[in-house]
C-alpha positions as a printed Julia matrix, in Angstrom:
82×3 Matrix{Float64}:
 136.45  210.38   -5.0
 135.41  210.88   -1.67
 131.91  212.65   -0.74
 131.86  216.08    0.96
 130.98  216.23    4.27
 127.3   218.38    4.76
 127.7   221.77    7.02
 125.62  220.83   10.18
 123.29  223.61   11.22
 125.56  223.54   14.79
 128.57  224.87   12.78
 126.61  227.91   10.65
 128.16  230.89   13.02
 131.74  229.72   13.23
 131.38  228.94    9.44
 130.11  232.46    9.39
 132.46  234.39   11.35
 135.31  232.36    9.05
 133.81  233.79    5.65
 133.9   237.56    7.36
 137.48  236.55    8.06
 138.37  235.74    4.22
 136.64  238.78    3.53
 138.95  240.4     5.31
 142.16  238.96    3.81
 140.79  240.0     0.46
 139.77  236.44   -0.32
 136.21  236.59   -1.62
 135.94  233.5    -3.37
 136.33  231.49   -0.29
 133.54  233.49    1.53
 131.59  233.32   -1.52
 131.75  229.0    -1.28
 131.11  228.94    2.61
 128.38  231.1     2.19
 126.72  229.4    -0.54
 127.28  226.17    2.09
 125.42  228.01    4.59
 122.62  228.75    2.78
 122.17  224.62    1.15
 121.12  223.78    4.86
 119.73  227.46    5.39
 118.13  229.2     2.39
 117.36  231.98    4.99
 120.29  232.56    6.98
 119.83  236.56    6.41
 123.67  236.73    7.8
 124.84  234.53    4.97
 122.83  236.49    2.15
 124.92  239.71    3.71
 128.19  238.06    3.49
 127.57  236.66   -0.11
 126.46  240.19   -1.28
 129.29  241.55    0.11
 131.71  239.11   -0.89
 130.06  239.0    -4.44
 130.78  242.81   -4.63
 134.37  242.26   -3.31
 135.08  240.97   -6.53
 134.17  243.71   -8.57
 137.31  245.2    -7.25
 139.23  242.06   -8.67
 137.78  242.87  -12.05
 135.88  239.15  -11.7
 132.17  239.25  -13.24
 129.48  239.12  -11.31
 125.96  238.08  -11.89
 123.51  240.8   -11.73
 120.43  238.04  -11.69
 122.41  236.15   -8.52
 122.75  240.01   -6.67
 119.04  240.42   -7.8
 118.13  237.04   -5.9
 119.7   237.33   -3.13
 118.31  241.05   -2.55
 114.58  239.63   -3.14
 115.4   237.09   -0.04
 116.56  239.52    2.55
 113.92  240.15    5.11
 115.87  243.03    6.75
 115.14  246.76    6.2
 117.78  248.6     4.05
């Protein structure tokens, strides 16, 4: 089985602006996994910790469960005022 290929730091907007786009096409599972990708080379990236909230409560439209301890985690990191 071939190895994945690592998300270079370079690519983190476009990589970005394509999860927002499978947000939009109701596909939240695929933002979900580039987001998580985003944040292995940048635990910080506050944009990707918005689009994984968001796409993470996409899903409880699809009826798909949802961790309440991952939401939780990824509220704690977010440096932003809300």
């Amino acid at each position: 089985m071939s190895e994945l290929k690592r998300l270079h730091k370079d690519a983190i907007p476009a990589a970005l602006e394509k999860a927002e786009r499978y947000r939009l096409l109701n596909e939240p599972g695929e933002a979900e996994s580039i987001c998580l990708d985003v944040l292995h080379v940048d635990p910080e990236n506050q944009h990707a910790i918005i689009m994984l909230l968001l796409a993470l409560t996409d899903r409880f439209e699809k009826g798909y469960g949802v961790s309440d301890s991952q939401t939780k985690e990824l509220l704690a990191r977010l440096n932003l005022e809300y």
